[in-house]
C-alpha positions in Angstrom: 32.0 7.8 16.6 29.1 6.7 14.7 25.4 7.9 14.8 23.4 7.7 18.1 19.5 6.8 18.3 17.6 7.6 21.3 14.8 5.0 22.4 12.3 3.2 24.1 11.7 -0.2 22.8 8.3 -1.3 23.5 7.2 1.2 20.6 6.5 -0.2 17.2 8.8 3.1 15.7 11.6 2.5 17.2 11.7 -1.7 16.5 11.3 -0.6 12.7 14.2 1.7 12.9 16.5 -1.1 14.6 14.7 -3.5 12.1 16.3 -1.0 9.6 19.3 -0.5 11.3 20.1 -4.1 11.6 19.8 -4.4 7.6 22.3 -2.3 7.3 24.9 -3.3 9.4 25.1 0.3 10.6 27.2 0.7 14.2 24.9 2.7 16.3 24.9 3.7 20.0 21.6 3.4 21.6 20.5 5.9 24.1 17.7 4.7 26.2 15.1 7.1 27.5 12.6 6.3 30.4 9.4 8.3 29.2 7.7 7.3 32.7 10.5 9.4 34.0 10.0 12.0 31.7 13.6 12.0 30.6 12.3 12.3 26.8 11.2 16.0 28.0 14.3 17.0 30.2 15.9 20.3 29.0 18.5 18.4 27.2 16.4 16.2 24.7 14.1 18.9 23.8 17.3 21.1 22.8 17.3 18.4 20.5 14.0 17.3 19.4 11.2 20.1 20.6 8.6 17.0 20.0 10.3 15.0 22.5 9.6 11.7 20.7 11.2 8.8 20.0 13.2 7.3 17.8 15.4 10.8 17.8 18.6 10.2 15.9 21.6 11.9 15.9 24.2 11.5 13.6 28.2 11.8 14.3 27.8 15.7 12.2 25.7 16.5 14.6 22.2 16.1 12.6 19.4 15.8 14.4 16.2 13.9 13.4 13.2 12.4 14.6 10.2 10.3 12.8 10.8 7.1 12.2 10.2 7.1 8.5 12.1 10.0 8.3 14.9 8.4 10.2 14.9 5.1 8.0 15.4 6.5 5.0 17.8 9.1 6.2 19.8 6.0 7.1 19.6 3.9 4.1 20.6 6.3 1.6 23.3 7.8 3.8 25.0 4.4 4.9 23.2 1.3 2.6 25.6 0.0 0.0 22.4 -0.3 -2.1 19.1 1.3 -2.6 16.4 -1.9 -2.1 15.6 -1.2 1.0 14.4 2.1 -0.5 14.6 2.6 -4.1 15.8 5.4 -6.0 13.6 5.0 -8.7 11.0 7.6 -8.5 8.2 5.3 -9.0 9.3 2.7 -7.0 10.4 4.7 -3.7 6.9 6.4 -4.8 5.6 3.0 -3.6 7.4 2.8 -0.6 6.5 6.4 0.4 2.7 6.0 0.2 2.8 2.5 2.3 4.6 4.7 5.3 2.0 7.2 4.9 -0.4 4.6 5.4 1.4 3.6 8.5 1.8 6.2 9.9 -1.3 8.2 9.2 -3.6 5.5 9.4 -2.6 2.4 10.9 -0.3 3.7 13.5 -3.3 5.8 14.7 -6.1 3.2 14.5 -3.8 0.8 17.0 -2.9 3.8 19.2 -6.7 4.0 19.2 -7.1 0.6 20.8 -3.7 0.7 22.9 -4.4 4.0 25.0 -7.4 3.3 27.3 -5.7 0.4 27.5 -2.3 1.8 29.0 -4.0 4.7 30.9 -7.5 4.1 31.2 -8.0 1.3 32.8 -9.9 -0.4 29.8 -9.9 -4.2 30.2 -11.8 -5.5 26.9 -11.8 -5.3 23.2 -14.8 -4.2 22.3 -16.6 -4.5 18.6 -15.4 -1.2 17.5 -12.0 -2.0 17.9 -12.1 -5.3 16.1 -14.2 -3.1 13.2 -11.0 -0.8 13.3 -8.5 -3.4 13.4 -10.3 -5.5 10.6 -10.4 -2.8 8.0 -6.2 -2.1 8.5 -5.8 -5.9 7.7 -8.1 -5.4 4.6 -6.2 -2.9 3.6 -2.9 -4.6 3.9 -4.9 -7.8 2.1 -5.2 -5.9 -0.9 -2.0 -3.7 -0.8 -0.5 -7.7 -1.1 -2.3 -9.2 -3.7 0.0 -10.4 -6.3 3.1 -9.8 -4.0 5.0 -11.0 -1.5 6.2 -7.3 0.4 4.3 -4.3 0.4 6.0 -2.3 -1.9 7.2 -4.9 -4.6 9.1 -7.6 -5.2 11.5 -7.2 -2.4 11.5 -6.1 1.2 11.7 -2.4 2.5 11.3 0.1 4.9 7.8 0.2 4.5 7.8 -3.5 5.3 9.7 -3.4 8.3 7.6 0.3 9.5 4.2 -1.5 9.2 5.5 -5.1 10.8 5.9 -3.2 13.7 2.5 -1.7 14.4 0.9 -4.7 12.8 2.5 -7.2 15.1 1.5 -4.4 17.6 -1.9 -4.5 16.4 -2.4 -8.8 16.5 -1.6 -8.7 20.0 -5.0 -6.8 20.0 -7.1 -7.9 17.7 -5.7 -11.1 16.3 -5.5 -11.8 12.0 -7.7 -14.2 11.0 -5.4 -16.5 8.6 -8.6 -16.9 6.9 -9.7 -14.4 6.2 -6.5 -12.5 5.6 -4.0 -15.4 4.0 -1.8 -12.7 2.2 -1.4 -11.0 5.1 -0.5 -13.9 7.5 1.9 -14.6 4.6 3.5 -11.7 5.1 3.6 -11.7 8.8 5.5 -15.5 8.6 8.1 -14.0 5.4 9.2 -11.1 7.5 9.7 -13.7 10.9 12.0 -15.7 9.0 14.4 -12.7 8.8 16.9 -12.0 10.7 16.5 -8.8 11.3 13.1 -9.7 12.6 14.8 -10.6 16.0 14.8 -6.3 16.4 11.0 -6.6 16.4 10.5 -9.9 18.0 12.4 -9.2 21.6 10.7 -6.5 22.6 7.6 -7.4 21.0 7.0 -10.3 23.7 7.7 -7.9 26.1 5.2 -5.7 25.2 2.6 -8.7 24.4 3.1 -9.9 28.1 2.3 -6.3 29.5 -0.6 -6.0 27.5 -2.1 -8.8 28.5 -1.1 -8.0 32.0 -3.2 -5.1 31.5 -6.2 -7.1 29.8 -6.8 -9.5 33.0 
């Protein structure tokens, strides 16, 4: 039967876990959820996930969980024939652990931020606050890079593919400057040229056209 994920794809979250799920060759049946319909807070997804958020996966036991962190490395160590996508060595996945908690506690945030007024606010600029915000994620993500290709070590992982998302996100709003930032744009161009980039890339333009929809 295999696991199923449900989803929306124009959010960063769920284009890391199909980044993630991609890597792994992992059969999965996608349920798709239309939030503007509310069907992420019907009776029947909150039976399964009380937060009503998405990515919620739900594997063929009958486990339930949400968080797209959580979900990604659920998945690789249940299904990956190996552990590089997220190390079993303490120190290593120690790594890999602290860049998702940077994603998701501070630059998932900061973009939301941005996004928001934007989506439901009518907000129709960028203002210098935002491009302060923006700019300290990127220096950040400069330094977490010096010396290394990936963000985590010497090869990709799920921290990689959790903080493409929401940077990618991010650019659309307040563009890198190549620059200023070269390890970063690096980084940005490495994870392109894999394949399992195309999970992030298709629904990114989607979400870069509505944005700018939005922005006229």
């Amino acid at each position: 039967m295999g696991p199923a994920l449900y989803v929306t794809h124009l959010t960063p979250p769920v284009r890391a876990v199909l980044m993630t799920v991609k890597s792994i060759d992992l059969d999965v049946k996608l349920k798709q959820l239309n939030v503007e319909k509310n069907e992420h807070k019907s009776p029947e997804f909150l039976k399964l996930n009380p937060q009503h958020t998405v990515p919620t996966l739900v594997d063929d036991d009958g486990f339930v969980l949400w968080d797209s962190h959580a979900i990604m490395a659920y998945l690789v160590s249940k299904y990956a024939k190996d552990d590089s996508l997220y190390p079993r060595d303490i120190k290593r996945r120690a790594l890999v652990n602290q860049r998702l908690h940077f994603e998701n506690g501070v630059a998932f945030p900061e973009m939301l931020k941005i996004l928001y007024p934007i989506l439901y606010e009518g907000k129709k600029v960028i203002t210098q606050d935002d491009k302060i915000a923006a700019e300290e994620i990127y220096s950040f993500l400069e330094a977490f890079l010096e010396g290394k290709l990936w963000m985590a070590g010497d090869s990709v992982t799920i921290a990689d593919y959790s903080l493409i998302t929401t940077i990618s996100a991010l650019n659309v709003l307040v563009k890198i400057d190549r620059f200023v930032y070269p390890n970063l744009i690096t980084w940005v161009k490495n994870l392109e040229q894999l394949p399992v980039y195309e999970e992030n890339r298709k629904w990114l333009d989607s979400y870069t056209n509505y944005v700018k929809l939005l922005l006229r």
